[in-house]
C-alpha positions in Angstrom: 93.5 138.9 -20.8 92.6 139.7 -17.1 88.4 139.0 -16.4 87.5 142.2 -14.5 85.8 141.3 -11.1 82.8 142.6 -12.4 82.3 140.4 -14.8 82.3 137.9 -12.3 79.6 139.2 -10.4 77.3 138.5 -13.7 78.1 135.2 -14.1 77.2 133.9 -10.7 73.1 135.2 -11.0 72.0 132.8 -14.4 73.6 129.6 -12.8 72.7 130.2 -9.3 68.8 130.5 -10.7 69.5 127.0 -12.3 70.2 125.6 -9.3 67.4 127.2 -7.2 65.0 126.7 -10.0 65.5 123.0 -10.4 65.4 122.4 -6.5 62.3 124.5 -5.6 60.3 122.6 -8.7 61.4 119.1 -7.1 60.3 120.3 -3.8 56.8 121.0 -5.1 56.9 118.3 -7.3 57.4 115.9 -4.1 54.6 118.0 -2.1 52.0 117.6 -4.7 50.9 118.4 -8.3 52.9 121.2 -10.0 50.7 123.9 -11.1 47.9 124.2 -8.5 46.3 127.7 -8.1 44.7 127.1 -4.9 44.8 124.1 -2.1 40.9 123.1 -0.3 41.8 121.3 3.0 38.8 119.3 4.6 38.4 118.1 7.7 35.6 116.1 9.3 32.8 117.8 10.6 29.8 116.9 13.0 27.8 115.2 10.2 30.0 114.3 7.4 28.9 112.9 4.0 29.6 109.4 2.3 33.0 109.3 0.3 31.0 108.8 -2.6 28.7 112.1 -2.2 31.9 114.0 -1.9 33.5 112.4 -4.8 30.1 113.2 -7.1 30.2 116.6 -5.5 33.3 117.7 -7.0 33.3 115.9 -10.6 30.4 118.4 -10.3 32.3 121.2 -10.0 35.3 120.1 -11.9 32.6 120.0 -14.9 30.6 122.9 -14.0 33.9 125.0 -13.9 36.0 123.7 -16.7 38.4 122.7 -13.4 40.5 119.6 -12.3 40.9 118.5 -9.1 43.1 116.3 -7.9 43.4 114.8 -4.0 46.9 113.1 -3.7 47.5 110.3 -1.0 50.6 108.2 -0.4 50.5 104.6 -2.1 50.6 101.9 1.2 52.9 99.7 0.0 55.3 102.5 -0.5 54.5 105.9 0.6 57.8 107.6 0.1 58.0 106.8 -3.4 55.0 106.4 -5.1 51.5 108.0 -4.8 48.2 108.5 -5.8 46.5 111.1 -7.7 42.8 110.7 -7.9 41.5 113.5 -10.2 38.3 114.9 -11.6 37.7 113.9 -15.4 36.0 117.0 -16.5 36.1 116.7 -20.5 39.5 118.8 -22.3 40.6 119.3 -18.3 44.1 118.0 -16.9 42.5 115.5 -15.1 41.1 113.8 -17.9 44.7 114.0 -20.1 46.2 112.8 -16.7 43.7 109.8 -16.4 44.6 109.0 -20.2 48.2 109.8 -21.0 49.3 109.7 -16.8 51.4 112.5 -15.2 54.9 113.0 -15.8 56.6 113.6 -12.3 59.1 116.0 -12.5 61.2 114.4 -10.0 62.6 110.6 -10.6 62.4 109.8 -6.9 58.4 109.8 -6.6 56.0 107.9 -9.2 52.5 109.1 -9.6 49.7 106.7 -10.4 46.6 108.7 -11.7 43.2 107.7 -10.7 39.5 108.6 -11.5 37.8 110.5 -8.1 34.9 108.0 -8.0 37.8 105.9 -6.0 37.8 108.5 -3.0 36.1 105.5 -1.4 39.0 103.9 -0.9 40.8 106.7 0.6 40.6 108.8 3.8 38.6 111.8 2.2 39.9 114.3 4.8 43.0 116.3 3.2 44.0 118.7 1.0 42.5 119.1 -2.7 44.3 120.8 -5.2 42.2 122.6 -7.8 43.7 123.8 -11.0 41.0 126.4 -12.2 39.6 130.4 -11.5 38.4 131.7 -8.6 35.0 130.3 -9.2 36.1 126.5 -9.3 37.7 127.5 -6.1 34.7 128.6 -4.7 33.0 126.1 -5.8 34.8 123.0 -4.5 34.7 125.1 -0.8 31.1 124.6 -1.2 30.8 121.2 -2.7 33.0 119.7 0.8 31.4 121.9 2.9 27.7 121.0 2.0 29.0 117.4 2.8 29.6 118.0 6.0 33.1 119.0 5.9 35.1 122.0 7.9 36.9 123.8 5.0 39.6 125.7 4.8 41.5 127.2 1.6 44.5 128.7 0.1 45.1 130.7 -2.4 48.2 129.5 -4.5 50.8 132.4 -5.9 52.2 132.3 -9.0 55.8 131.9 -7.5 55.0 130.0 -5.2 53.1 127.2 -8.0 56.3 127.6 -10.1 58.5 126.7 -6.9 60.4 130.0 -6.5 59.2 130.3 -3.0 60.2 126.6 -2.3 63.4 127.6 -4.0 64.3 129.7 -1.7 62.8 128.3 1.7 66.0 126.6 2.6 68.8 128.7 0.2 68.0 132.0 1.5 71.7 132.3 3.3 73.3 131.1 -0.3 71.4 133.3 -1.8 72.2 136.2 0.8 75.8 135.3 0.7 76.6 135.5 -2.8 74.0 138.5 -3.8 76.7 140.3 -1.4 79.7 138.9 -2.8 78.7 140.1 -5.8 77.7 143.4 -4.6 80.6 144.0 -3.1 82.8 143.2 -6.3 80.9 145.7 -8.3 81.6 148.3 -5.8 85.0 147.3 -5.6 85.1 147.6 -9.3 83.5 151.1 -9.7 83.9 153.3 -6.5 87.3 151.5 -5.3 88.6 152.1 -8.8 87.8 155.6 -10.1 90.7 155.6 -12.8 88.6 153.6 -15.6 85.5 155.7 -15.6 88.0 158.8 -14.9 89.8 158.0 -18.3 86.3 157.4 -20.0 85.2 160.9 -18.8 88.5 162.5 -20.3 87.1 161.7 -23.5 84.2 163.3 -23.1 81.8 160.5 -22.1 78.4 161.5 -20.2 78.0 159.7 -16.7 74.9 158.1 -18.6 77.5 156.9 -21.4 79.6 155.6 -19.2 76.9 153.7 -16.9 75.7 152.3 -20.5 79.0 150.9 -21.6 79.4 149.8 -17.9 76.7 147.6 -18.2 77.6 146.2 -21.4 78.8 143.5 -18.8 75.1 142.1 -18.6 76.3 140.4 -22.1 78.1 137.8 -19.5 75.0 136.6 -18.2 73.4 136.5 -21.6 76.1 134.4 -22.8 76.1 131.7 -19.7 72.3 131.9 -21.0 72.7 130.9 -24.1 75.1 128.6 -23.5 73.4 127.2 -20.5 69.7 126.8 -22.2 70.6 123.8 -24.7 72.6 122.4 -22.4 69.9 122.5 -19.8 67.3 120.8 -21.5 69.7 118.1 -22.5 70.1 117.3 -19.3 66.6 117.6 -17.8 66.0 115.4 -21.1 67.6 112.9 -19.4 66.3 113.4 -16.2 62.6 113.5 -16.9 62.1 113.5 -20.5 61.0 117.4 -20.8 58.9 117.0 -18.0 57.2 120.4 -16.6 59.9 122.2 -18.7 58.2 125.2 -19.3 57.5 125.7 -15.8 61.5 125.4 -14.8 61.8 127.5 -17.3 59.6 130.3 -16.2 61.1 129.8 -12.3 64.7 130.0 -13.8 64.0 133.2 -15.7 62.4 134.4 -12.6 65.5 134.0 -10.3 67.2 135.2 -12.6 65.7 138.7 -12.7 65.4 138.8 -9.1 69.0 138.0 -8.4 70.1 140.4 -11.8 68.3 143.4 -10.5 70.8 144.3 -7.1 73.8 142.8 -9.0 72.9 145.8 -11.9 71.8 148.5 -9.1 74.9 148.4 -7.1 76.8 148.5 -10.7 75.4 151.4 -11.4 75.1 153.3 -8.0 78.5 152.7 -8.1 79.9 153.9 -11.6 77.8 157.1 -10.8 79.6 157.5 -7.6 82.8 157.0 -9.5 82.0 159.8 -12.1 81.0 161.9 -9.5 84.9 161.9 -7.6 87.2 164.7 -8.8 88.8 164.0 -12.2 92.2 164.4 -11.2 92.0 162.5 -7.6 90.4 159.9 -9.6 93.4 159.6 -12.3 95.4 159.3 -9.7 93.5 156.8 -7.3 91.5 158.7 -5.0 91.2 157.9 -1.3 88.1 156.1 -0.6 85.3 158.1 1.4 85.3 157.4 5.0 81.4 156.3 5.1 82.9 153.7 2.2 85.5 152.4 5.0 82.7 152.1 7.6 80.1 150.1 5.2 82.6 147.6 4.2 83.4 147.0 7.9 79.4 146.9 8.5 78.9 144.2 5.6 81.0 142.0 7.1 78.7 141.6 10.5 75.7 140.0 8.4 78.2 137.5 6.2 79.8 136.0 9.7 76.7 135.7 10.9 75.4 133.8 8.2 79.1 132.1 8.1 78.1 130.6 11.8 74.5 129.7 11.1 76.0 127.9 7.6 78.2 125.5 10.1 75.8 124.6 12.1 73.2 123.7 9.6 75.7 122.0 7.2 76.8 119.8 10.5 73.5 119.2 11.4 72.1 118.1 8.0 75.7 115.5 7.7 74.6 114.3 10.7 71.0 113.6 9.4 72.4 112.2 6.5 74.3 109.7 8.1 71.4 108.4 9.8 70.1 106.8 6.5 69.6 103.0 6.1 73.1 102.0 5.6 73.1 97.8 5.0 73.6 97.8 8.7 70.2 99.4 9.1 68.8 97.4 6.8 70.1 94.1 8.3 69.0 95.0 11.9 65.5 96.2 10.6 64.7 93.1 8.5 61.1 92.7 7.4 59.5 95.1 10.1 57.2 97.8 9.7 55.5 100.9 10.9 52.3 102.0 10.7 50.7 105.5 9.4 48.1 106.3 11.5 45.7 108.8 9.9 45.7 112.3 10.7 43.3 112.4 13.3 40.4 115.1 12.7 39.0 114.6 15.8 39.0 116.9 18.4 41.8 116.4 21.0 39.4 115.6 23.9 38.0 112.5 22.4 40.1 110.2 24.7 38.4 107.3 23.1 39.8 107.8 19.9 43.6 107.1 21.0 42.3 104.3 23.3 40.9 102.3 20.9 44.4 103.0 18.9 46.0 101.7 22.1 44.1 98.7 22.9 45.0 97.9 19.2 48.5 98.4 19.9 48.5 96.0 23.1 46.5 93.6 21.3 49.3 93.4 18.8 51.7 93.0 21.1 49.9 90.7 23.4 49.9 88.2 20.4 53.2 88.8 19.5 52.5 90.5 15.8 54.5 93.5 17.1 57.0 94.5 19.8 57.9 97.1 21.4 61.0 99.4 21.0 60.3 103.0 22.6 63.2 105.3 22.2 62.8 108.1 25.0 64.6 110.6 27.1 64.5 109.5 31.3 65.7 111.8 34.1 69.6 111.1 35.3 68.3 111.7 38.7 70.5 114.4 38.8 69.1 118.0 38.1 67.4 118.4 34.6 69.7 116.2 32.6 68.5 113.0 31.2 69.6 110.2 29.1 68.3 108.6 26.4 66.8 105.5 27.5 65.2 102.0 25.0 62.0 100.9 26.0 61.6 97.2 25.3 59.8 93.7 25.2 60.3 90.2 24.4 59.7 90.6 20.8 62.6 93.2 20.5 64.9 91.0 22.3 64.1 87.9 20.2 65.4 90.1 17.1 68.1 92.2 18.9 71.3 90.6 20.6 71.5 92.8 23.6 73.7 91.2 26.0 75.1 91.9 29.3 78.9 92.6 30.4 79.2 89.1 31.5 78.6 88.2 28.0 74.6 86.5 28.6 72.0 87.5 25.9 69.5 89.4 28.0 66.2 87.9 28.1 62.8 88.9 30.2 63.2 86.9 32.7 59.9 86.1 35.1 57.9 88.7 35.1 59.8 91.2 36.4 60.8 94.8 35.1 64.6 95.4 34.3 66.4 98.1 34.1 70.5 97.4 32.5 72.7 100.5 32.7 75.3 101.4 30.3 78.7 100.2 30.2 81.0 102.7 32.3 77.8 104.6 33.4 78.2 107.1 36.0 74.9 107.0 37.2 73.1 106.6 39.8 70.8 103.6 39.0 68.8 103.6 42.4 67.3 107.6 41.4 67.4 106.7 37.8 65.0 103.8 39.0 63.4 106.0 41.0 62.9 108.5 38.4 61.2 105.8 35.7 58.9 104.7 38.3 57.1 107.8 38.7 57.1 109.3 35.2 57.8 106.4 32.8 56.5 103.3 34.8 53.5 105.6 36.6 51.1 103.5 35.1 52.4 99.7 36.1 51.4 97.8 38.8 52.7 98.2 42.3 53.9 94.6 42.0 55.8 94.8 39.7 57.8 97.9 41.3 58.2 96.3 43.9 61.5 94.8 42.5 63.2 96.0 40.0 65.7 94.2 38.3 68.7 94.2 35.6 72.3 94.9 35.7 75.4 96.5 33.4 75.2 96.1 29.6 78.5 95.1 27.7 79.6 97.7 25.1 77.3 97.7 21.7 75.2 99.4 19.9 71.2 98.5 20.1 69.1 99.4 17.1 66.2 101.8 17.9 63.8 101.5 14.8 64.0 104.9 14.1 60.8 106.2 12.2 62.5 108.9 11.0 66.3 110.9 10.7 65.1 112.5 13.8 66.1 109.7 16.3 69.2 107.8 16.2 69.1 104.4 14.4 71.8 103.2 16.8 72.3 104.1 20.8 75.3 103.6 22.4 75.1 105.1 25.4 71.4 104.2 26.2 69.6 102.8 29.2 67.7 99.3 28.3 64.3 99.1 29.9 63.0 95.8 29.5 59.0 94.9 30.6 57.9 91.5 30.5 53.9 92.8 29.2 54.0 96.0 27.9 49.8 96.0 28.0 50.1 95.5 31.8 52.6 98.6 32.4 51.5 101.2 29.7 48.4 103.3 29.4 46.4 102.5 26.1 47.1 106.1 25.7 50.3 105.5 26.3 50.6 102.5 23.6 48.4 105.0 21.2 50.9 107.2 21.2 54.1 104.7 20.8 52.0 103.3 18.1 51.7 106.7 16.4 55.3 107.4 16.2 56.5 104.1 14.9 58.1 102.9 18.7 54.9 99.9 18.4 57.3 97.9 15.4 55.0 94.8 13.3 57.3 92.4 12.4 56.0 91.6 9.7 53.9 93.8 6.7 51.8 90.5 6.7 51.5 90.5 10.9 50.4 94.1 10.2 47.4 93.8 7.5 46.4 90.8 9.7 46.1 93.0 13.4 44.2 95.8 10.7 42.0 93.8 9.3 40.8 92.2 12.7 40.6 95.1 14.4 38.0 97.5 12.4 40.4 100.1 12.3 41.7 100.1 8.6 40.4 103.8 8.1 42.7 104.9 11.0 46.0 104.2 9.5 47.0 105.4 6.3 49.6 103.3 5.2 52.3 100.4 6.3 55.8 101.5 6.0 59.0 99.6 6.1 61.0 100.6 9.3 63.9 103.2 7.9 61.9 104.0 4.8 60.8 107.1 6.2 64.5 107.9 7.6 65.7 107.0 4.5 63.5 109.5 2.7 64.5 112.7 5.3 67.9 111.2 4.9 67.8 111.8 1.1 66.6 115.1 1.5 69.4 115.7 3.9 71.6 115.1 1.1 70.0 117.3 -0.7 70.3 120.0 2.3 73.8 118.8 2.7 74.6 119.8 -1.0 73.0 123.2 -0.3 74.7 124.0 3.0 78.0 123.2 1.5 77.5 125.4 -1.3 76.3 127.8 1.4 79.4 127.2 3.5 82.1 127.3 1.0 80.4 131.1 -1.0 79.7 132.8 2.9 83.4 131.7 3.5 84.7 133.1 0.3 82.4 136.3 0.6 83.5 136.9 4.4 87.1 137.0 3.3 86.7 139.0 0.3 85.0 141.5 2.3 87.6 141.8 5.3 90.1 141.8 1.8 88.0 144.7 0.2 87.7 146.6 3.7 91.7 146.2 4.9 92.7 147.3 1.2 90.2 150.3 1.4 91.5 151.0 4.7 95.2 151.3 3.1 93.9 153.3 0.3 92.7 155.8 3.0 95.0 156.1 5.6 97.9 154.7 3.7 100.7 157.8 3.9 99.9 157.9 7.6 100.2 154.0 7.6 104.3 155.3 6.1 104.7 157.7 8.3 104.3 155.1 11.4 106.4 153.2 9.7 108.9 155.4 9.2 108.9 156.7 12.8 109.4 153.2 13.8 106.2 152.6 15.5 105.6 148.6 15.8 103.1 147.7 13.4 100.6 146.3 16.4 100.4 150.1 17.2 99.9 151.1 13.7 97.5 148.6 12.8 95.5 149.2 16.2 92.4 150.4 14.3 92.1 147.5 11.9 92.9 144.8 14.7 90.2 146.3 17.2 87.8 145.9 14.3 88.8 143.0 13.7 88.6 141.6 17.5 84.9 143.1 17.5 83.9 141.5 14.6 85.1 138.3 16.2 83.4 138.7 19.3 80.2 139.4 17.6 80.9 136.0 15.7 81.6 134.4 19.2 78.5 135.5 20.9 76.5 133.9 18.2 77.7 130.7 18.0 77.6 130.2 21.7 74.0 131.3 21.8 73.1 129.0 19.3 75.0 126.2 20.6 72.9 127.5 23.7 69.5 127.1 21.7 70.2 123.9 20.1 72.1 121.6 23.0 70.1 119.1 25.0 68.3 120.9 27.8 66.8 118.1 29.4 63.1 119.6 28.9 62.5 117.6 25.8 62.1 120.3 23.7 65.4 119.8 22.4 65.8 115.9 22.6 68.8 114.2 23.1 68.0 111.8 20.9 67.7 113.9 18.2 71.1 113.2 15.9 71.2 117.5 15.4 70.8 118.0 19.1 73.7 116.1 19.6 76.1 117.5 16.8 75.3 121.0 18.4 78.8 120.8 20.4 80.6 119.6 16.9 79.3 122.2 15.5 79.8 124.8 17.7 83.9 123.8 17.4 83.7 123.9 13.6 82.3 127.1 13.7 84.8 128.7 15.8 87.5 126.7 13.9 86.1 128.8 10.8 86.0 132.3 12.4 89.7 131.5 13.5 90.6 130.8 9.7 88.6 133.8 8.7 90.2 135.9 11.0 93.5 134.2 10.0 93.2 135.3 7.0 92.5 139.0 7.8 95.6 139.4 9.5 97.8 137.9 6.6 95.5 140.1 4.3 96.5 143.2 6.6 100.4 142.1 7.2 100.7 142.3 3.2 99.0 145.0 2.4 100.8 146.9 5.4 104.4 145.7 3.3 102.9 146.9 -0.2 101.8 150.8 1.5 105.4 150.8 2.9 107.2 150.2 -0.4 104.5 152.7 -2.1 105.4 155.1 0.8 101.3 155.3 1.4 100.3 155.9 -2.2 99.1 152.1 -2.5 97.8 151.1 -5.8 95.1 152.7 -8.3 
């Protein structure tokens, strides 16, 4: 027995809201506690109160207002997989089942450790609170932080968005586009390209509602993947999490499901109505479709090769992300060094002294050799706006790295004296590439050390960056090595501050980098010590994740794009078919007969053109730094834009097959084409 394609179009909504359900619930799970009706973010004030007073403050409220609160901060050892939840203990509240029984992370990649509030001491107390509780706990905790001294804002938490159906669809929204269409478009194809079946149903004396009634008897397909899919389901999240926040997937499944159900049914409908409406006989026999029905299905097929182009380049961007993980070669060349977490600074951005003091830190620790330096940034070519991506360096990299020059000599700071080593088979100029450091990069050394500039050709390799996150490339190939012999007498403390921020100020040890804390008087300034590459390693797993999603994307958009240049070329035949015969019987060459289809088609090729070069346009390296070239999706932007034309020429491919066989089938129906 032959499934009708409408049938099909009612099994894709009850899986597809599996999917989306389970990843929008892991996404929240990773951001924070599941269920939160509203999020409190403080940040310091002009006066702010003790940790302690705040801490008192809101086991206050939490008790007051039959509420838990909770304040979740990354654990230091390891802040990409495991956390800290410290939570009100209000008597019968969450917090005080969480502080007895512990939460139950819905996601196996993050463990939660559940802690009473009064440890807020411990913590930096500026952040976001969650608060599970009405509008008057709310209210409440905005006044508890702010009588401490605190600058509050809040946020109101929807429903949706607390079950993850917002998260769900943050980064699916073109999956979710593309196959809502597809499926569209084969209940249309089913109902108003097919008259005959309602036709036959109305010859024996059905009602239009009768017939829309038994036409929707096809919902029993998705009420069937249901019940199959439900024990199965919570078998498998059995395994996964033992049950954990099963209600709520649950609830965010059922909601997809509805949502993606309810345009899947409307266009059923629309369309079976539209079929009962054509005339009885033109319908037995396989009436011509209605020229506005030609002209949609051309339209539809603008918005799924758009989507078809953006779908390349974000899948080819996220494989590129993913391969930027910590391989065993990452994890050799990083070793035992580490990045720090500074805090989130609540300060306002004119206190200068603030990122001084971070940066006299930083030169301190490299000054004593518990850190080096290894600053990957963009430098001027010296020729227009392009630049290069360029390694800033010290001793302390080059005692870990092997960097060597083309004569084969490890490269070492000799002197005192600034080097800069070109790339092997570099066609650059390194006098105005000098030049160009000097008065951006090296502004800030002394004139003595300008004054002569040294270095040389690097041999082929690869030098390890210490990416601190998928953002950067882990390895550069085609870099420029800048080498200083003191990076505190080069580099601004501002300056440093700011390497130091973004990882490019490496400890080599997590030893080296309690010691520097704890001898500075800066512990409350940085929020945790992180392995180098655990961070990349964590965007890289979520590039997986995205990787999994774009394919799915990919692959549906593709299969949706053909099936609507299929359903609009076979519409097309049904229209203009006997005219299509009578060409062909005239001898007219079937380029002339086919001109209408073909201009169609080059348009909607050229629409699909202009896109991909304006996005390769937005997302290439411009030299401005907005769009760095050391980003690893800046630099698949040319890959990309080839795969993506690659997949418009297979699309359109495929269209003109579609249209040469559909062109023999009208000629051997002499235009009456098929019912």
């Amino acid at each position: 027995m032959n499934i009708r394609s409408v049938t099909l179009a009612y099994l894709v909504p009850p899986l597809l809201a599996s999917v989306l359900g389970f990843v929008g619930l892991v996404q929240v799970s990773e951001a924070g506690i599941v269920g939160a009706s509203s999020v409190v973010t403080a940040a310091a004030g002009a006066e702010t109160g003790s940790n302690q007073r705040v801490a008192t403050a809101l086991e206050q409220v939490a008790e007051a207002e039959h509420a838990t609160i909770a304040r979740m901060v990354a654990d230091r050892a390891a802040p990409t997989t495991r956390r800290v939840a410290l939570v009100t203990d209000a008597p019968s509240s969450r917090g005080a089942g969480w502080l007895l029984d512990g939460y139950e992370d819905f996601t196996r990649s993050m463990v939660t450790t559940v802690r009473p509030m009064s440890e807020l001491d411990q913590f930096d107390p500026t952040g976001s609170y969650s608060v599970f509780g009405d509008d008057d706990a709310r209210r409440a905790t905005v006044r508890a932080l702010a009588d401490a001294g605190y600058e509050v804002s809040v946020e109101r938490v929807p429903l949706l968005q607390r079950i993850g159906v917002t998260d769900g669809l943050d980064q699916t929204l073109a999956l979710v586009g593309a196959l809502v269409s597809g499926c569209v478009a084969l209940c249309l194809m089913t109902t108003v390209g097919a008259p005959r079946r309602s036709a036959v149903r109305r010859l024996h004396g059905d009602t239009t509602a009768a017939i829309v009634i038994q036409e929707l008897a096809e919902l029993r397909t998705a009420v069937l993947v249901t019940a199959i899919g439900v024990p199965v389901a919570a078998i498998g999240l059995w395994f996964y999490n033992g049950l954990a926040s099963a209600a709520t997937l649950a609830v965010a499944i059922s909601a997809f499901c509805v949502g993606l159900l309810v345009p899947v049914v409307v266009a059923h409908t629309m369309g079976t109505v539209v079929a009962c409406r054509q005339p009885l006989v033109g319908a037995l026999r396989g009436a011509r479709p209605a020229g506005a029905l030609l002209l949609v299905a051309q339209i539809a097929r603008v918005p799924a090769l758009l989507v078809l182009v953006a779908a390349v380049f974000e899948l080819t961007g996220a494989v590129t992300t993913a391969r930027q993980g910590t391989a065993e070669r990452d994890l050799r060349a990083a070793g035992e060094t580490v990045q720090l977490w500074v805090t989130p600074d609540p300060r306002p951005v004119e206190e200068q002294a603030y990122w001084d003091s971070i940066g006299d830190f930083a030169g301190g620790a490299l000054e004593r050799r518990d850190a080096f330096l290894a600053a990957a940034v963009e430098v001027s070519s010296g020729s227009g706006k392009s630049t290069v991506p360029a390694l800033v360096v010290d001793q302390g990299y080059l005692d870990l790295q092997d960097v060597r020059s083309e004569d084969g000599a490890r490269i070492t700071t000799d002197g005192a004296e600034i080097a800069v080593w070109m790339p092997a088979d570099s066609g650059l100029s390194r006098e105005r590439l000098v030049e160009g450091l000097t008065e951006w990069q090296l502004r800030d050394a002394p004139a003595a050390l300008l004054e002569h500039v040294t270095g040389g050709t690097l041999a082929r390799q690869q030098v390890y960056s210490y990416p601190d996150d998928a953002s950067s490339r882990a390895w550069l190939e085609d870099a420029v090595i800048v080498v200083v012999p003191t990076p505190g007498d080069v580099f601004s403390a501002d300056e440093l501050g700011s390497w130091l921020s973004t990882g490019d100020v490496v400890f080599t040890s997590r030893a080296a980098a309690e010691r520097s804390i704890g001898a500075s008087g800066l512990r409350t300034e940085f929020s945790a010590v992180v392995a180098v590459g655990q961070s990349a390693a964590e965007q890289a797993r979520h590039a997986a994740m995205t990787v999994a999603i774009g394919t799915g994307t990919l692959v549906s958009t593709l299969a949706v794009s053909v099936m609507l240049g299929m359903v609009a070329t076979i519409a097309h035949r049904r229209r203009h078919g006997r005219a299509m015969f009578a060409k062909f019987t005239s001898g007219v060459s079937p380029v002339r007969t086919d001109a209408g289809l073909l201009t169609i088609e080059a348009g909607l090729v050229s629409i699909a053109v202009i896109a991909v070069v304006n996005t390769w346009w937005s997302q290439r390296p411009d030299g401005s730094g907005l769009r760095s070239a050391l980003d690893p999706v800046v630099q698949s932007a040319g890959v990309a834009a080839a795969l993506a034309l690659v997949t418009l020429a297979a699309v359109s491919a495929t269209s003109l097959v579609v249209m040469a066989v559909t062109a023999r089938r009208t000629a051997r129906n002499r235009g009456n084409g098929s019912r």
